[in-house]
PyMOL Python script that loads the backbone (N, CA, C, O; Angstrom):
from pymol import cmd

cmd.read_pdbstr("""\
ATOM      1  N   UNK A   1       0.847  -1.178   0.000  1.00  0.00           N
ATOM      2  CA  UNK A   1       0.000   0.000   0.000  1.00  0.00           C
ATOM      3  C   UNK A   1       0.887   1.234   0.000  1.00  0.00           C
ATOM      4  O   UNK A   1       1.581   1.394   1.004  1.00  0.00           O
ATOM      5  N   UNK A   2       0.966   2.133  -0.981  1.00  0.00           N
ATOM      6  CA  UNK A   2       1.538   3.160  -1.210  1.00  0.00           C
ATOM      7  C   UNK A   2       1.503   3.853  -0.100  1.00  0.00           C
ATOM      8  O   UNK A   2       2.565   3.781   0.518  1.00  0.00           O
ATOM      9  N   UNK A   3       0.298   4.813   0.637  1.00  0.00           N
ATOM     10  CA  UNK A   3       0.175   5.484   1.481  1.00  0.00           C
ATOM     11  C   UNK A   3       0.507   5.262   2.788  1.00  0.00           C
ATOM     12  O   UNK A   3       0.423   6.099   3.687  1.00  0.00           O
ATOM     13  N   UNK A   4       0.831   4.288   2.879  1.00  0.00           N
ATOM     14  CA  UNK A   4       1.598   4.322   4.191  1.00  0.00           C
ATOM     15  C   UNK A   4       3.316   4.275   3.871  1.00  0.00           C
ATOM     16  O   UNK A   4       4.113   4.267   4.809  1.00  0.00           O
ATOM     17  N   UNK A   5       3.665   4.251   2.757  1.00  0.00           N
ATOM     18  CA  UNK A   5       5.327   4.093   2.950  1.00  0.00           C
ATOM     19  C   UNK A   5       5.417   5.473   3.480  1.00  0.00           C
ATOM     20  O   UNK A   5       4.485   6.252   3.674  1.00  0.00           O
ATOM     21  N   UNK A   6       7.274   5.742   3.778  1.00  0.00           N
ATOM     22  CA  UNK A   6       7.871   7.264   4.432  1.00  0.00           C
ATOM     23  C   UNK A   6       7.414   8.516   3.157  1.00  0.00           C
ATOM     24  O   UNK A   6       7.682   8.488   1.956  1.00  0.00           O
ATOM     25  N   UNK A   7       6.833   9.304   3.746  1.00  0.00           N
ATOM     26  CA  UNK A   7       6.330  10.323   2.875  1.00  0.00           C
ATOM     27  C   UNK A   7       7.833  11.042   2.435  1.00  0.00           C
ATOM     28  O   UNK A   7       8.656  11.334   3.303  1.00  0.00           O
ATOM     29  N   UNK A   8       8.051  11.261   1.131  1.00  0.00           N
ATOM     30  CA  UNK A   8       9.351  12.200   0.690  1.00  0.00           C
ATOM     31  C   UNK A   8       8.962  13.886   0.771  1.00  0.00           C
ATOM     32  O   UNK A   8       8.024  14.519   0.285  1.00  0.00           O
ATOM     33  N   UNK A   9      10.285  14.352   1.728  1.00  0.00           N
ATOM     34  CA  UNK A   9      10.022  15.398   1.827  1.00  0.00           C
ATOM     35  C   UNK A   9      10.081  16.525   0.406  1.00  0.00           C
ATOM     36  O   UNK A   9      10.912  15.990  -0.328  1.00  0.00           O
ATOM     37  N   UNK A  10       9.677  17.573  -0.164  1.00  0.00           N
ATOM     38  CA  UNK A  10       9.641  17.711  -1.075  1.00  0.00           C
ATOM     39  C   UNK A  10      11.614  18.946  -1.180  1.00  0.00           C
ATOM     40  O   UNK A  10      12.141  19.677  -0.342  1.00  0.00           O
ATOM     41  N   UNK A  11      11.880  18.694  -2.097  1.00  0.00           N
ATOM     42  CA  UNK A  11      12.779  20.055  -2.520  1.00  0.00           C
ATOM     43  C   UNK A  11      12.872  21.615  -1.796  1.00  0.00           C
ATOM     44  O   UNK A  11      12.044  22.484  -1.522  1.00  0.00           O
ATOM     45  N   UNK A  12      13.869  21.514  -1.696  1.00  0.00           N
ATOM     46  CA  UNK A  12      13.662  23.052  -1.359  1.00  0.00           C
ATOM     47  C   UNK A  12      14.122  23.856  -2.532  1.00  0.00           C
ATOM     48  O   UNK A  12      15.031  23.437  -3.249  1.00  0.00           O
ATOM     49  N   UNK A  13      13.515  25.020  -2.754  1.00  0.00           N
ATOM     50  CA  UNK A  13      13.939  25.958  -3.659  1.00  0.00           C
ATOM     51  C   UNK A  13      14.633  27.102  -3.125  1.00  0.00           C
ATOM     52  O   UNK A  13      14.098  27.769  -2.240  1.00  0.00           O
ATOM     53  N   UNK A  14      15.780  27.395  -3.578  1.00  0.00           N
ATOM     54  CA  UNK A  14      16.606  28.716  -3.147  1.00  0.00           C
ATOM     55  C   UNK A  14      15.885  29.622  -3.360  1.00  0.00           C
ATOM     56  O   UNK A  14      15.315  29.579  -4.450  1.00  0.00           O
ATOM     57  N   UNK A  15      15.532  31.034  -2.286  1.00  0.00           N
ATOM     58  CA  UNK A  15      15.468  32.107  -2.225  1.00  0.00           C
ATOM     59  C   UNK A  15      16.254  32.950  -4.178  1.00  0.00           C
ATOM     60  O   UNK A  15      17.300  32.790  -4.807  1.00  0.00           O
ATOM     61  N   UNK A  16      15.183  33.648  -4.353  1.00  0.00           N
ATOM     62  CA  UNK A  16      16.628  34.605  -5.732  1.00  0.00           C
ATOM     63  C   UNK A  16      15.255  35.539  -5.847  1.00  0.00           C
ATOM     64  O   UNK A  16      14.028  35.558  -5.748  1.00  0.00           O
ATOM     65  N   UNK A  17      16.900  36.572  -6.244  1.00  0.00           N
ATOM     66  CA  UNK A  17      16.191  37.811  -6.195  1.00  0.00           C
ATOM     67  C   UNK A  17      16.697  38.485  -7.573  1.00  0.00           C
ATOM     68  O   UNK A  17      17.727  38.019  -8.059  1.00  0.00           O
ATOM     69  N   UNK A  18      16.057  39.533  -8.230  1.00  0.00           N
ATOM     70  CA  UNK A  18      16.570  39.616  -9.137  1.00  0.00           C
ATOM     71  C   UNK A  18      17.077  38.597 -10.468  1.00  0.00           C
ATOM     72  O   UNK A  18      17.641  39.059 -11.460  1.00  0.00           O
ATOM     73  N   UNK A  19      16.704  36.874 -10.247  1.00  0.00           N
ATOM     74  CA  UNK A  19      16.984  36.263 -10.988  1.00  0.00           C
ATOM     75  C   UNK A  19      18.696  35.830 -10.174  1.00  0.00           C
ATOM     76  O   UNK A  19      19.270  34.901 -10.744  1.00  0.00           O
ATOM     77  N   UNK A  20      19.199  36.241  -9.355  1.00  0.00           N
ATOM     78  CA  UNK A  20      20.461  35.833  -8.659  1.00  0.00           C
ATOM     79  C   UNK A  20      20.019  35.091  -7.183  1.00  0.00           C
ATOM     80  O   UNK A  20      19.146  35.453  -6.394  1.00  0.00           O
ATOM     81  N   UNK A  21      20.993  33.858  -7.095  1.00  0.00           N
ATOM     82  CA  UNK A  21      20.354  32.932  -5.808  1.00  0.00           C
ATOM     83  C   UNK A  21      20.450  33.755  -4.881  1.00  0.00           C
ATOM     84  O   UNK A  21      21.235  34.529  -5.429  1.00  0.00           O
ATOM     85  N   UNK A  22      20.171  34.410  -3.415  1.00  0.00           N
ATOM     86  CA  UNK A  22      20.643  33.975  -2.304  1.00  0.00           C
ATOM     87  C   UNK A  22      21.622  33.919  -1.264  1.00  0.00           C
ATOM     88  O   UNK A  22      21.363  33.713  -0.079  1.00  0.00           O
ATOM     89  N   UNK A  23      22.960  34.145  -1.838  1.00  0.00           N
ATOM     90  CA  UNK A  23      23.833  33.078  -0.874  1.00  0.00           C
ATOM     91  C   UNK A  23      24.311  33.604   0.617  1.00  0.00           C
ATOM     92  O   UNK A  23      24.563  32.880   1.580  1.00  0.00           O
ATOM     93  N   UNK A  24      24.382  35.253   0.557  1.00  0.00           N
ATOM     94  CA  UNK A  24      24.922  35.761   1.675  1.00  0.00           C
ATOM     95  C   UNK A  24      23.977  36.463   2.143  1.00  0.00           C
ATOM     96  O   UNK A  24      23.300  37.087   1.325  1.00  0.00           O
ATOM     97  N   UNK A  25      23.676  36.562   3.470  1.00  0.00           N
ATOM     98  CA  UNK A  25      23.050  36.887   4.330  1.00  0.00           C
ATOM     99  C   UNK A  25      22.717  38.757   3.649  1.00  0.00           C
ATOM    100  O   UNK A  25      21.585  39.222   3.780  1.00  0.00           O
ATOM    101  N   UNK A  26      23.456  39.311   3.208  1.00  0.00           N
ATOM    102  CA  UNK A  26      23.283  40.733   3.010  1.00  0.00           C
ATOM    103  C   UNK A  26      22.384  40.418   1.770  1.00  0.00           C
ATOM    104  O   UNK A  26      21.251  40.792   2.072  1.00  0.00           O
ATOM    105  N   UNK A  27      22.391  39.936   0.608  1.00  0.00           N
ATOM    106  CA  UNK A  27      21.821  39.219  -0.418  1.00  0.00           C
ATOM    107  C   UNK A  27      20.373  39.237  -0.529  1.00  0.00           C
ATOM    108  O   UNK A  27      19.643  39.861  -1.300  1.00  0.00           O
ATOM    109  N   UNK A  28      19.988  38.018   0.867  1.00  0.00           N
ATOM    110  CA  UNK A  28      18.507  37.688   1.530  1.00  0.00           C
ATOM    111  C   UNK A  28      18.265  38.894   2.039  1.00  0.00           C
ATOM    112  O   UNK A  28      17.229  39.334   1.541  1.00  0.00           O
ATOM    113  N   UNK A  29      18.808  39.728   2.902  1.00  0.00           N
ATOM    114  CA  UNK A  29      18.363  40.852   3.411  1.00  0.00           C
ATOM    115  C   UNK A  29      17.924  42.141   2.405  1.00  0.00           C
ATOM    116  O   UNK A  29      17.026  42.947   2.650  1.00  0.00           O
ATOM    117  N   UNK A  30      18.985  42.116   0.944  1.00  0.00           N
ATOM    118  CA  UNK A  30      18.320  42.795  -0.003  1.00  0.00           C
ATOM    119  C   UNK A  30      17.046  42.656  -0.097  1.00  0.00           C
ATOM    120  O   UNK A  30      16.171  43.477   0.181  1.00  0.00           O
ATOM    121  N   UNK A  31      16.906  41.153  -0.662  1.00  0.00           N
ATOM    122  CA  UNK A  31      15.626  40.437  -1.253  1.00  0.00           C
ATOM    123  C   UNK A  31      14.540  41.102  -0.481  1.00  0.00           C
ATOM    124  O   UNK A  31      13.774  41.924  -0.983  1.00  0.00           O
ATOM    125  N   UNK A  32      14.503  40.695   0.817  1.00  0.00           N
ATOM    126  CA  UNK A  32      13.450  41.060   1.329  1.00  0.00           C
ATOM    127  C   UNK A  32      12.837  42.312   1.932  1.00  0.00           C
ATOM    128  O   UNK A  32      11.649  42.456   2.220  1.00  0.00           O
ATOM    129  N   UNK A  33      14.132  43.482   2.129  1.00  0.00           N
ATOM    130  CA  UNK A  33      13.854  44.692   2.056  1.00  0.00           C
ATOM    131  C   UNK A  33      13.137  45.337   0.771  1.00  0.00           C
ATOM    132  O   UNK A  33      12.221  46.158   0.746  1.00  0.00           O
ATOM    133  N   UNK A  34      13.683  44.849  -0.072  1.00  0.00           N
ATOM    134  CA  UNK A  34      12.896  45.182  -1.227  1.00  0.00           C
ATOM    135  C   UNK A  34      11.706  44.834  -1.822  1.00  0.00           C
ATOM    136  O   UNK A  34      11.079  45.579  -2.574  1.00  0.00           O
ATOM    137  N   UNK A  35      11.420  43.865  -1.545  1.00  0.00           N
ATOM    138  CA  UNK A  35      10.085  42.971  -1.459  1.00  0.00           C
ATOM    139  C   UNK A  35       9.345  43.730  -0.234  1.00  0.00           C
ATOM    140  O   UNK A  35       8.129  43.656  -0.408  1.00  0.00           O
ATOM    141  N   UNK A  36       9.687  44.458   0.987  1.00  0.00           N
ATOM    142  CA  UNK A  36       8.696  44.788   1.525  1.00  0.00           C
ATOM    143  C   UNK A  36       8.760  46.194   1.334  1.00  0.00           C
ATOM    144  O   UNK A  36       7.892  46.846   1.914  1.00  0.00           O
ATOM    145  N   UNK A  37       9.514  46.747   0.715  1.00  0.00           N
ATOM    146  CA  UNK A  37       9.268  48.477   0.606  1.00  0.00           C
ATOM    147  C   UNK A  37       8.426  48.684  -0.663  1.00  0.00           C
ATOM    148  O   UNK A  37       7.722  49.687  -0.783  1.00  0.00           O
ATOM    149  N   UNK A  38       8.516  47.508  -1.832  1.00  0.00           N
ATOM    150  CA  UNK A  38       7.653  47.617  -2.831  1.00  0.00           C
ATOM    151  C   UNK A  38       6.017  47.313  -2.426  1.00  0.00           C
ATOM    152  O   UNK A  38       5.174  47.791  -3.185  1.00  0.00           O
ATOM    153  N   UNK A  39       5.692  46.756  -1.587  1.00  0.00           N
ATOM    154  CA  UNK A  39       4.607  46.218  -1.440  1.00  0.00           C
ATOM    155  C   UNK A  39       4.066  47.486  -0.262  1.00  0.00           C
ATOM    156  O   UNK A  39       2.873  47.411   0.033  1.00  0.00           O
ATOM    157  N   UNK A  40       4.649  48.296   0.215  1.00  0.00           N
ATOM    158  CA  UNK A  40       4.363  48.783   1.826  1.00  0.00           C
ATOM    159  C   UNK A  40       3.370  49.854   1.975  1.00  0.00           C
ATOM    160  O   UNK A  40       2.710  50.021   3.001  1.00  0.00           O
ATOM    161  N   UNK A  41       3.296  50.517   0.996  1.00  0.00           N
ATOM    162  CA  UNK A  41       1.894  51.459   0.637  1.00  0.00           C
ATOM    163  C   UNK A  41       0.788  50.827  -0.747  1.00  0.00           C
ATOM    164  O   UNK A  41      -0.292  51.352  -1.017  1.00  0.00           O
ATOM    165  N   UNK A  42       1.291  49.781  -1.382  1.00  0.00           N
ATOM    166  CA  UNK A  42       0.537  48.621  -2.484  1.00  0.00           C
ATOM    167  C   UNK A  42      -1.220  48.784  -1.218  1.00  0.00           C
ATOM    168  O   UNK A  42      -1.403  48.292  -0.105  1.00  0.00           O
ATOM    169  N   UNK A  43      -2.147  49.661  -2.072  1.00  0.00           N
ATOM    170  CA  UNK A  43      -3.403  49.100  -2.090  1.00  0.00           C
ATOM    171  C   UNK A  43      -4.456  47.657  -2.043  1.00  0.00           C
ATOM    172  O   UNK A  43      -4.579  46.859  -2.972  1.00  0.00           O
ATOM    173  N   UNK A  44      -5.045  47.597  -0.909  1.00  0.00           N
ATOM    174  CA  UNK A  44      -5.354  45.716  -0.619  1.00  0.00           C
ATOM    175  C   UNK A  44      -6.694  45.957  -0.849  1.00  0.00           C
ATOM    176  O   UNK A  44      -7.234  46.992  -0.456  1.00  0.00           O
ATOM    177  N   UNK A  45      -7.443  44.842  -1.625  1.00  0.00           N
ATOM    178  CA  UNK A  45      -8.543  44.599  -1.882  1.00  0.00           C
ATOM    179  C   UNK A  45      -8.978  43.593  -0.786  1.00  0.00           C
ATOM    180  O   UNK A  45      -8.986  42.418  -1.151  1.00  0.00           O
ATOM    181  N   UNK A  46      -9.481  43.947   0.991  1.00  0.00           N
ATOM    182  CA  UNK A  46     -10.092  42.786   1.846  1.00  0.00           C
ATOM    183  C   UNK A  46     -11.181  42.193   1.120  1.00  0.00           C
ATOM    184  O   UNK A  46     -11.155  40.963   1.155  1.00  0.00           O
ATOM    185  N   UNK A  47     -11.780  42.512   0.712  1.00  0.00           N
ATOM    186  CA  UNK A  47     -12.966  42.086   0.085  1.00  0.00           C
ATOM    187  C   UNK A  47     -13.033  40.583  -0.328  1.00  0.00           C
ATOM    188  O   UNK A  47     -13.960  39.777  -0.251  1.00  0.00           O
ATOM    189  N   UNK A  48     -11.475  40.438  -0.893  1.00  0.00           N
ATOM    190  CA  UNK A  48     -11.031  39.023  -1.341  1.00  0.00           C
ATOM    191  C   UNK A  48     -11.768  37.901  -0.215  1.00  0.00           C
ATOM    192  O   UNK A  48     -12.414  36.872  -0.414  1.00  0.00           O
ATOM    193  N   UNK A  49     -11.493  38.368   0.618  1.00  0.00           N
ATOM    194  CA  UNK A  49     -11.352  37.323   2.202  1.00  0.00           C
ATOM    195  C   UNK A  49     -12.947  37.092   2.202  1.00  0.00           C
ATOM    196  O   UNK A  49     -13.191  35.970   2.647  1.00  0.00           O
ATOM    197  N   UNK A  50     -13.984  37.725   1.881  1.00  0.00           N
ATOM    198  CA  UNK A  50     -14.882  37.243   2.220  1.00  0.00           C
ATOM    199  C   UNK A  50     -15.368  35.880   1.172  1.00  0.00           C
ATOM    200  O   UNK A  50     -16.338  35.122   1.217  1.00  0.00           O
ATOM    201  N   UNK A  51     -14.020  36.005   0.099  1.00  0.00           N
ATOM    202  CA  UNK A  51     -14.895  35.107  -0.781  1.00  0.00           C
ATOM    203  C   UNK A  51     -14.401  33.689   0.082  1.00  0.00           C
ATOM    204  O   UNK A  51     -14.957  32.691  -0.377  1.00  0.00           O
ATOM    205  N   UNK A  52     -13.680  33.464   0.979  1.00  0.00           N
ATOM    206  CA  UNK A  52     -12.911  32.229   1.576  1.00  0.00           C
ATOM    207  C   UNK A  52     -14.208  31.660   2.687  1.00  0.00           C
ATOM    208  O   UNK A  52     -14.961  32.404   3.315  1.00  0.00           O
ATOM    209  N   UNK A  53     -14.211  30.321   2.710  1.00  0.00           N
ATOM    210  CA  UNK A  53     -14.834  29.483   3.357  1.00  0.00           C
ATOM    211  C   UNK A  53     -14.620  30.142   4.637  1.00  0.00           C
ATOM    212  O   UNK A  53     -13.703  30.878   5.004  1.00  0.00           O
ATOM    213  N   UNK A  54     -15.884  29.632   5.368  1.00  0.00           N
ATOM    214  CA  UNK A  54     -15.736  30.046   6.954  1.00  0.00           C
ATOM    215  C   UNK A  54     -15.908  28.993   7.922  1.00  0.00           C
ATOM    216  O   UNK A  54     -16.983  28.395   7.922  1.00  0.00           O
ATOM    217  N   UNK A  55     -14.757  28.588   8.981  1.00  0.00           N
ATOM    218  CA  UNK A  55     -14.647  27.401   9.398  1.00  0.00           C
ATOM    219  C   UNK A  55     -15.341  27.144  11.150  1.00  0.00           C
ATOM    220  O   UNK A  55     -14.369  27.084  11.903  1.00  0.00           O
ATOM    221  N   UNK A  56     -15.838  27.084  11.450  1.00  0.00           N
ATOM    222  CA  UNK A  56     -16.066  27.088  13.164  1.00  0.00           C
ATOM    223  C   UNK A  56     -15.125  26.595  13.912  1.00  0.00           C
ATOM    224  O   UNK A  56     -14.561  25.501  13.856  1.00  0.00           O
ATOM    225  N   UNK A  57     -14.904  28.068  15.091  1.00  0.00           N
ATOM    226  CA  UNK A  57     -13.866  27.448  15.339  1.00  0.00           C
ATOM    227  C   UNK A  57     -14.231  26.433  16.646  1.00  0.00           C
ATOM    228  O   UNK A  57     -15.250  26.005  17.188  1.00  0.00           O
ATOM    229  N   UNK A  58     -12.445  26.287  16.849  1.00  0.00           N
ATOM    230  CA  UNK A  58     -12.420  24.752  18.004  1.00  0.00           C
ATOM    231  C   UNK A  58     -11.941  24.829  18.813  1.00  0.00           C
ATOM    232  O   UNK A  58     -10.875  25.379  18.535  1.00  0.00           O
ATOM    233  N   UNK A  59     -12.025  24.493  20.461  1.00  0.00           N
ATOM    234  CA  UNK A  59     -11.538  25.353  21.483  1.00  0.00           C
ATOM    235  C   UNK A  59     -10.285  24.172  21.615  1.00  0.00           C
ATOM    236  O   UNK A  59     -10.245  23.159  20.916  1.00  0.00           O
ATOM    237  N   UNK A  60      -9.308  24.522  22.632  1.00  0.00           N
ATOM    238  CA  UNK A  60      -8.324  23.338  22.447  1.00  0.00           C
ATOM    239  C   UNK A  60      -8.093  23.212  24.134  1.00  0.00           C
ATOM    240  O   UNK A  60      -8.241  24.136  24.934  1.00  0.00           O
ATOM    241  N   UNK A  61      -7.774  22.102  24.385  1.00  0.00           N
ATOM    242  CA  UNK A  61      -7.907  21.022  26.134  1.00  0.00           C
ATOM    243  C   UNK A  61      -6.704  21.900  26.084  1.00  0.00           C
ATOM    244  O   UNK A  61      -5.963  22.093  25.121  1.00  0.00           O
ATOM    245  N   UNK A  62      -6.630  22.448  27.403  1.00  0.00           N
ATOM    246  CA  UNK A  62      -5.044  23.127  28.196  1.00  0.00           C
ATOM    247  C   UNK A  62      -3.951  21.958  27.842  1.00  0.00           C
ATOM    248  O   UNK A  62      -4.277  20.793  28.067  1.00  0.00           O
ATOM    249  N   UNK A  63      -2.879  22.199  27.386  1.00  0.00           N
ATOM    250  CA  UNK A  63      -1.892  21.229  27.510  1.00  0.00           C
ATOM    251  C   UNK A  63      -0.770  22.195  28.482  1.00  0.00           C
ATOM    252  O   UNK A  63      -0.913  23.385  28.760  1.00  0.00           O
ATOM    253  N   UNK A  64       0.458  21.218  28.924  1.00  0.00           N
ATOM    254  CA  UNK A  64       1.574  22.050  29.865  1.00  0.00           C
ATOM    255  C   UNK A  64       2.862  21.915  28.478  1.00  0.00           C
ATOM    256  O   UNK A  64       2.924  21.080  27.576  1.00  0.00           O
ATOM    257  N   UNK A  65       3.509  22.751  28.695  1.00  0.00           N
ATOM    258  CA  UNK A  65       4.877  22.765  27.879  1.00  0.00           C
ATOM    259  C   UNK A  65       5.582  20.894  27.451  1.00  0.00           C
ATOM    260  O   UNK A  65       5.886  20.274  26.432  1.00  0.00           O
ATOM    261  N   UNK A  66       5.553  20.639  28.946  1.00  0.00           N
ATOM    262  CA  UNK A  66       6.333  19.413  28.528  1.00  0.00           C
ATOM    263  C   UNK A  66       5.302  18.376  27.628  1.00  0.00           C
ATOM    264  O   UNK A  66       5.668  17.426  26.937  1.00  0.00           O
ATOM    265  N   UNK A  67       4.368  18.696  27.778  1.00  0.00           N
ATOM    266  CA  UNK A  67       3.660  17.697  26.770  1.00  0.00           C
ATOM    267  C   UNK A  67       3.693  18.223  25.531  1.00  0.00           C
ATOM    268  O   UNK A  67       3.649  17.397  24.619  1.00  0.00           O
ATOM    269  N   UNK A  68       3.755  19.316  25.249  1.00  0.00           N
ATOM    270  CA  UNK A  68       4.326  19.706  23.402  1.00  0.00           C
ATOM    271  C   UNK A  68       5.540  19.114  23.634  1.00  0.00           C
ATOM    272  O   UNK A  68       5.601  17.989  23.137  1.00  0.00           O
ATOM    273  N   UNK A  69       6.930  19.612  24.447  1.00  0.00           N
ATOM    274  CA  UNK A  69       7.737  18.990  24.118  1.00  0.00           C
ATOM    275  C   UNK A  69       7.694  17.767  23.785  1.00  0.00           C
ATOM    276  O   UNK A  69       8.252  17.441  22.737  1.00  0.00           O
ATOM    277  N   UNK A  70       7.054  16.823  24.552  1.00  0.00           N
ATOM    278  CA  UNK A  70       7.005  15.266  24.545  1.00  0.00           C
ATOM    279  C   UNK A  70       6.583  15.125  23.313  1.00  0.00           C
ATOM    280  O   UNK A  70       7.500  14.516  22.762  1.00  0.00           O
ATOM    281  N   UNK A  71       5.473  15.379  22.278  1.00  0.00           N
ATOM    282  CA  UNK A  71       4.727  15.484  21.513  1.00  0.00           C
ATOM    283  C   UNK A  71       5.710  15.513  19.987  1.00  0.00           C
ATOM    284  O   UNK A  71       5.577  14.732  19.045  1.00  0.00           O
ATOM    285  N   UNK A  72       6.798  16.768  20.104  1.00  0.00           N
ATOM    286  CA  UNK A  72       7.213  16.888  19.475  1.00  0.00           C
ATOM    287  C   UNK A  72       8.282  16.514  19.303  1.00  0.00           C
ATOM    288  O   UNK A  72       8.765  16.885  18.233  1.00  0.00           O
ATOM    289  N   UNK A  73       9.089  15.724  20.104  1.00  0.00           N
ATOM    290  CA  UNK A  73      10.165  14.749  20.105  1.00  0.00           C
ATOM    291  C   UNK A  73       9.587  13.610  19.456  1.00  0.00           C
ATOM    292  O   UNK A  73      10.216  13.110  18.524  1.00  0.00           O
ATOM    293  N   UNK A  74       8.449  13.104  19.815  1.00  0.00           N
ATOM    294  CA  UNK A  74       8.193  11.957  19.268  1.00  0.00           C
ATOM    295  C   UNK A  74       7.395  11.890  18.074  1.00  0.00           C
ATOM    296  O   UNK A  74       6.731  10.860  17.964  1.00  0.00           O
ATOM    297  N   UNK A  75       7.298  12.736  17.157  1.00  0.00           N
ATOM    298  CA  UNK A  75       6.858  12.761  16.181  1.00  0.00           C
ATOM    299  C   UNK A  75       7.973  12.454  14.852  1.00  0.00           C
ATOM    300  O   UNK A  75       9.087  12.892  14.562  1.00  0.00           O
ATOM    301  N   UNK A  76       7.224  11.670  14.362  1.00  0.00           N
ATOM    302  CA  UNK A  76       7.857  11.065  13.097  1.00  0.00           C
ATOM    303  C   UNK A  76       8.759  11.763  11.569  1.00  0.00           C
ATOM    304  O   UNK A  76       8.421  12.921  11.324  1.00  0.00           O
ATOM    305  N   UNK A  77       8.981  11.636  11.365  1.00  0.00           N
ATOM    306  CA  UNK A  77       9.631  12.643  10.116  1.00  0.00           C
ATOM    307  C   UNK A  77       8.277  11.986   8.662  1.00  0.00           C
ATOM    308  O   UNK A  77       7.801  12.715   7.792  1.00  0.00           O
ATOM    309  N   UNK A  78       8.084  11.019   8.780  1.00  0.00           N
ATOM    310  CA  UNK A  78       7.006  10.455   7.662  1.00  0.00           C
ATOM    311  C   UNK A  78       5.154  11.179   8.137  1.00  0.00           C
ATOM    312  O   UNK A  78       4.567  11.856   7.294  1.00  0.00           O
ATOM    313  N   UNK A  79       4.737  10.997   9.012  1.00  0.00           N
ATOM    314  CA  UNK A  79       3.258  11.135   9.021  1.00  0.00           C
ATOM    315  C   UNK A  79       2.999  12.790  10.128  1.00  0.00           C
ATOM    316  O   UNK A  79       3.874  13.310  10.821  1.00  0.00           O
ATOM    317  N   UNK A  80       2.032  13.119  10.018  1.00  0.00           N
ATOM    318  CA  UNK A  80       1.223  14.638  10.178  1.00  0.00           C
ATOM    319  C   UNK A  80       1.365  14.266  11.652  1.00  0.00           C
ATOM    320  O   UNK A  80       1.023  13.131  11.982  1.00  0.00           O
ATOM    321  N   UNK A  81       1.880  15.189  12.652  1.00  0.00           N
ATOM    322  CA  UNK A  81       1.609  14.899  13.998  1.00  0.00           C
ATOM    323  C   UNK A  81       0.005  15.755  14.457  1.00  0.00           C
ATOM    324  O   UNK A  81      -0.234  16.959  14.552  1.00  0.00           O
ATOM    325  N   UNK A  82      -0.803  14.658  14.650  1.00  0.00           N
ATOM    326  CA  UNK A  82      -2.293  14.323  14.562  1.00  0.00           C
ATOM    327  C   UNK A  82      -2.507  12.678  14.998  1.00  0.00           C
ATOM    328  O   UNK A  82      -1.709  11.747  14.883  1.00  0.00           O
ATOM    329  N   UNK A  83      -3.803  12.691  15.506  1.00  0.00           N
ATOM    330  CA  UNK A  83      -4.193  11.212  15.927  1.00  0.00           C
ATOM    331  C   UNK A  83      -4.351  10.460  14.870  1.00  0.00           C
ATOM    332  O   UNK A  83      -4.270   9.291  15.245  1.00  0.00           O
ATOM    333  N   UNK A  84      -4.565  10.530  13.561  1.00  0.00           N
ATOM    334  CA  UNK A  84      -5.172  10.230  12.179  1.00  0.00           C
ATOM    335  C   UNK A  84      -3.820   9.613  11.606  1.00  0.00           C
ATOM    336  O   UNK A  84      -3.902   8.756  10.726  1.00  0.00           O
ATOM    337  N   UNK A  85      -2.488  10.055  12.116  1.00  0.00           N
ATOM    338  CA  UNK A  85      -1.211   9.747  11.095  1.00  0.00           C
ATOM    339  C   UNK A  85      -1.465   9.806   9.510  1.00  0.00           C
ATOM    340  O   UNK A  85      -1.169   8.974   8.653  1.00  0.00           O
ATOM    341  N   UNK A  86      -2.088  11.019   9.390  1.00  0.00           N
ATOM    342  CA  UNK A  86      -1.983  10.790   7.781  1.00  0.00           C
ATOM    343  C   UNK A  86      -0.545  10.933   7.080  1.00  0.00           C
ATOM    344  O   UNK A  86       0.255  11.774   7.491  1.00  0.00           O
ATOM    345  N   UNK A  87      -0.354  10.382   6.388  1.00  0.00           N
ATOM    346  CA  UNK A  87       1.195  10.470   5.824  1.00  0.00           C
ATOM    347  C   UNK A  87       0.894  11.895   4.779  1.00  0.00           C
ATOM    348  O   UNK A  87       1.808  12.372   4.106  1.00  0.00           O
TER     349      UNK A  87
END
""", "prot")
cmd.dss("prot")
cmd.show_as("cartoon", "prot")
cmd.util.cbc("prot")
cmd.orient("prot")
């Protein structure tokens, strides 16, 4: 059964800006200064949002720290940490 083998994680794609990767920290910091000074007075249509499904929400049982920790140590690199294990 396919769906249960180790799920492959997918690729990562390099950051590029200008059509140039990435590589040095001043680089990424271009990228994204510039990406947010172009966008920072850019006009938003909310309106969009109403076209999105509306979900009810769900209250969640108190947990303590060490039980995320615990939670998240023991979670798998293959399946969704959830009771369901969907891969």
């Amino acid at each position: 059964m396919n769906w249960v083998n180790k799920c492959k994680l997918p690729a990562i794609e390099m950051i590029k800006y200008n059509g140039n990767p990435c590589l040095k920290l001043a680089d990424l910091w271009q990228a994204l200064h510039s990406s947010f000074n172009s966008a920072q007075f850019q006009i938003i249509d909310e309106t969009v949002l109403n076209e999105l499904e509306s979900f009810p929400s769900s209250m969640w049982l108190d947990f303590s720290e060490e039980e995320l920790t615990c939670a998240i140590v023991n979670c798998s690199d293959s399946f969704a940490p959830s009771p369901d294990k969907v891969s």
